[in-house]
C-alpha positions in Angstrom: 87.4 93.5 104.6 90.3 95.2 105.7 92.3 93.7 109.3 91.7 96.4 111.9 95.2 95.3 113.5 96.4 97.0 109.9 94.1 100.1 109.5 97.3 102.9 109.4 98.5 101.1 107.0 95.6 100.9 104.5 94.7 104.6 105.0 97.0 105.8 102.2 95.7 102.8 99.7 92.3 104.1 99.9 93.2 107.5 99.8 94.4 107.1 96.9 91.9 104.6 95.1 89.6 107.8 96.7 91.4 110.6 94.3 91.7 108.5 91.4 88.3 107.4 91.5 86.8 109.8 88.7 90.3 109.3 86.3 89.9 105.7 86.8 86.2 105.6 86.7 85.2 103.9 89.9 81.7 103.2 90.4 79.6 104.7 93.1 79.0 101.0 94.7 82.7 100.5 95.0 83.5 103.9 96.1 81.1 103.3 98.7 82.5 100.6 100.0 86.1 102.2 99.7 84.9 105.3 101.5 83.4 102.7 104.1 86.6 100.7 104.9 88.2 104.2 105.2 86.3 104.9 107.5 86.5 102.1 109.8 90.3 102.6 109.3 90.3 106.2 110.5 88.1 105.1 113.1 90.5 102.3 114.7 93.2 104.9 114.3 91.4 107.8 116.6 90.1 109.9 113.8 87.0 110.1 114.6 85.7 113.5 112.5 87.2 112.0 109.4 85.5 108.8 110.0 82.3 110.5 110.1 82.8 112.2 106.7 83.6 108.6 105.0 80.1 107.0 106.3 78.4 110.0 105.5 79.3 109.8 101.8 78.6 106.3 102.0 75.4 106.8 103.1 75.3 109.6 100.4 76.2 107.2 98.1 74.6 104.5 98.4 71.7 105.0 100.8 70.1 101.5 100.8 73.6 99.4 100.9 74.6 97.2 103.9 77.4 99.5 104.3 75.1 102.6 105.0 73.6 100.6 107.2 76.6 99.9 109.1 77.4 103.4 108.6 74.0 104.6 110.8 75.7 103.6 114.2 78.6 105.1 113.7 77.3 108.1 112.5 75.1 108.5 115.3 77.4 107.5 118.0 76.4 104.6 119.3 78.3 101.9 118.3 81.3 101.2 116.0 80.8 100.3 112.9 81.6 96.4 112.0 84.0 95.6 109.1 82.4 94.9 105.8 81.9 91.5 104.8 83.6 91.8 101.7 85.2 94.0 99.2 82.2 93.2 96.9 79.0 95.5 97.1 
């Protein structure tokens, strides 16, 4: 779960872990839930339309997960999302 007090500065850690994903093999479920705490990051930090690309993938992703769940509201505009459980799909 990442601390929403600290979302600017885990923006450029899952950037990253996001572009190395096919060289280091990341599996869809945890690129899911990368793209997911991305998105909540960019969303406490005012970036709203890159927000929305992160929960779309996730809910390209991995359509039937918790965190494409979460991801609906915030997609849609009615709510924020909530911070994931845990880093574990």
């Amino acid at each position: 779960m990442i601390d929403v007090n600290r979302a600017a500065d885990v923006i450029p850690t899952l950037e990253h872990v996001l572009t190395q994903a096919a060289e280091t093999h990341l599996g869809f479920k945890h690129e899911a839930v990368a793209r997911y705490n991305l998105g909540l990051a960019y969303l406490n930090e005012g970036g709203e339309g890159e927000a929305v690309e992160q929960f779309d993938a996730v809910m390209s992703l991995w359509p039937g997960s918790r965190y494409a769940e979460r991801a609906k509201p915030a997609l849609s505009g009615r709510c924020r999302a909530r911070p994931a459980d845990s880093a574990k799909p």
